[in-house]
N, C-alpha and C positions, 0 to 999 in steps of 0.2 A: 932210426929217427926220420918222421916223414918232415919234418919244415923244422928250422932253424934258422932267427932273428935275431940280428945283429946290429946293434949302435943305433940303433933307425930315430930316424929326424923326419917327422913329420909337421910341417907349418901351413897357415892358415895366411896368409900373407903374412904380416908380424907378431899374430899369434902362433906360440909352438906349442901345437897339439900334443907332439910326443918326443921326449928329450932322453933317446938314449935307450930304448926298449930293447933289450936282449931277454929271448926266450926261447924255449924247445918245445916240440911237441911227438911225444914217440908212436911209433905206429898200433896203431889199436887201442889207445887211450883217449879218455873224457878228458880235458884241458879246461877249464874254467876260470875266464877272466871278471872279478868282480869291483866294483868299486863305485861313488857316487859318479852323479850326473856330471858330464865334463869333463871324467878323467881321461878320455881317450880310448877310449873301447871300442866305439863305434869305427872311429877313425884308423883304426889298429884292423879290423877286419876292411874294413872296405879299400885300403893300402895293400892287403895281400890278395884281394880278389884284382887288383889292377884300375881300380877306380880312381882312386889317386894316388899322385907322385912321391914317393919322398924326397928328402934333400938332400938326405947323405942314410948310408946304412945299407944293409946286405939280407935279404930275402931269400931264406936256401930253400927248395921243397922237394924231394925224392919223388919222380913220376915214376909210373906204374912201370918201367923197363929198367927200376931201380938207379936210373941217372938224375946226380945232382945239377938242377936248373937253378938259375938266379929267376926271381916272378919280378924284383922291380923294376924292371922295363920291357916286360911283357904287356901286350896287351890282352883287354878281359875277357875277349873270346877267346882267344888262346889258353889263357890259364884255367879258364872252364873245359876247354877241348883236354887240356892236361888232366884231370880229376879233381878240383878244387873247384866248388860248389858251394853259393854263398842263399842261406833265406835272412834276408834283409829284415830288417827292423819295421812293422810296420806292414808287414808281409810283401807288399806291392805286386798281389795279382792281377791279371788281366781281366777285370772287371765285366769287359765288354765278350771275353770269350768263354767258352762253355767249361768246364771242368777239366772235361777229355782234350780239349784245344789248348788250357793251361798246360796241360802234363803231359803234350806231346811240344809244346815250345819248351820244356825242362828239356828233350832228350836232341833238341834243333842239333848240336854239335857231333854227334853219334852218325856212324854208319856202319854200326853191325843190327841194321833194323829190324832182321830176324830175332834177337835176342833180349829187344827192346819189352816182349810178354814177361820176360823174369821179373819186370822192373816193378811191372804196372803189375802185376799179384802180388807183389811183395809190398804196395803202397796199397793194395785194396786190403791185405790181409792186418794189416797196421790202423786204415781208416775204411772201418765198410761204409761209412755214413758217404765215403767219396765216390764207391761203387753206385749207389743207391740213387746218389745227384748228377750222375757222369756227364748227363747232357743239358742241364742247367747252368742259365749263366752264371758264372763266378761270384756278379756283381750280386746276387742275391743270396746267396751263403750267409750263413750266424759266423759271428766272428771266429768263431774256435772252429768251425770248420774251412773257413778262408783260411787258418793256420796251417790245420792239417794238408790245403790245396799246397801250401808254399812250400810246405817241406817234401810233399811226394812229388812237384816239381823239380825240387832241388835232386832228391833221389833218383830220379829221370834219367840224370843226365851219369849217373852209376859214376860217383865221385868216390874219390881214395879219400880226399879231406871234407867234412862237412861242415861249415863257418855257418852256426848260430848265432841270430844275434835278436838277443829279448825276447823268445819263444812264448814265455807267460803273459806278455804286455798286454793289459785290457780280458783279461780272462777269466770266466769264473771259474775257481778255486774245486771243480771236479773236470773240468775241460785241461786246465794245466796238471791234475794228474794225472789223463790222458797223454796227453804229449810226451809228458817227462817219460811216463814207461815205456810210448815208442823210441823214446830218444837210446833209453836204453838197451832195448828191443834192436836200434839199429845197430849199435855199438857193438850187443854180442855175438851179429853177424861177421863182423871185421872189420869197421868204417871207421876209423878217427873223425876226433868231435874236437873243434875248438869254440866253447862256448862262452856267450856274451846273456848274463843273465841277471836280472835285478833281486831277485830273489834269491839272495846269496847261502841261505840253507837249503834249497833244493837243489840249488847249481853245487854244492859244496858235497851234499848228499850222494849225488849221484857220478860224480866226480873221481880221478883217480890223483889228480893235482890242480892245482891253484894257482894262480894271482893276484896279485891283488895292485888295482893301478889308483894314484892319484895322482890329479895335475899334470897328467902328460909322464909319470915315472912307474917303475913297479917298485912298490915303498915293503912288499913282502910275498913271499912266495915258500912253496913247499908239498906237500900232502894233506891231502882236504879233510883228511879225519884230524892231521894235527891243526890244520888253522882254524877246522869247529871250534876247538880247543880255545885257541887262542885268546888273550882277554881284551888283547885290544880290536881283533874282529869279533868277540859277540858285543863287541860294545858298540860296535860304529853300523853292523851289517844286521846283526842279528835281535837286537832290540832285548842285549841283555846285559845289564850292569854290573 
């Protein structure tokens, strides 16, 4: 099991983001948290990247030398230096820097710089269109390709855990089947995925388990082929009655 979440209380001053989130995530598996706007998704990744605090609750995560860390009161270079690796919602690349200066700030925490070539053919072989742009500012990339810049970022920095969050967001609908196959594509290298995705049948599709949050709770959880199933997730996620 690489992370292991427990009771976690996350608040917003006297709004409670998240009330009580216990969940697992085992190594080499797709993890998929779905649910509407405001259940706490976002807030749930960027708590185990070390962005923000909880109140109460336990954040276990297995670093690469097999020893159990506590991440909630780590800070966020550290737990990026550890293997845990967030693309943000939103992408939030560096606009103003070239491609290759994006996906050399992914690997900033690294210093085996020698082996830093594995990364960067393994991201060009995923997105050539990122080869192609290498020395192009960021700021001028089509959105699906500022996506692709954010994940081979993320990949940069050769994370054990890779924190998704909204990969499809603003995407046309042959750009996000792109993605999704590298997603899977990274997956059956050996990377763990915990993802955050609006699109709850291609996060469920691709998937090996589930969540599902609202209002700050996980209201159901299991295996992604049984909650396709489910009748109250095609009814609320999947637009089926």
């Amino acid at each position: 099991m690489i992370l292991k979440i427990k009771n976690l209380h996350v608040h917003y001053g006297a709004i409670k983001a998240l009330k009580g989130i216990s969940l697992e995530v085992n190594d080499g598996e797709i993890v998929t948290l779905i649910g509407p706007n405001g259940a706490g998704k976002t807030t749930l990744l960027r708590t185990i990247s070390g962005l923000l605090r909880p109140v109460s609750g336990c954040i276990l995560y297995q670093d690469n030398k097999g020893q159990d860390v506590d991440l909630e009161k780590r800070p966020s270079h550290w737990i990026v230096s550890h293997g845990v690796a967030q693309v943000p919602e939103g992408r939030l690349i560096f606009h103003n820097l070239s491609v290759q200066e994006n996906l050399e700030m992914g690997a900033f925490s690294r210093c085996d710089g020698t082996k830093i070539k594995v990364e960067y053919d393994f991201v060009f072989h995923l997105f050539p269109k990122l080869k192609e742009r290498l020395f192009q500012n960021a700021g001028t990339l089509s959105g699906g390709e500022q996506q692709m810049l954010a994940v081979g970022r993320a990949l940069m920095a050769k994370p054990r855990l890779l924190l998704l969050d909204e990969p499809s967001l603003g995407l046309a609908p042959t750009l996000v089947q792109q993605i999704f196959k590298a997603l899977v594509e990274i997956n059956k290298q050996g990377m763990t995925i915990l993802l955050v995705e609006q699109d709850a049948f291609l996060a469920l599709k691709c998937s090996q388990r589930a969540y599902v949050l609202e209002t700050g709770e996980i209201k159901l959880q299991g295996l992604s082929c049984e909650l396709l199933k489910n009748s109250d997730v095609q009814k609320a996620y999947l637009g089926r009655s």
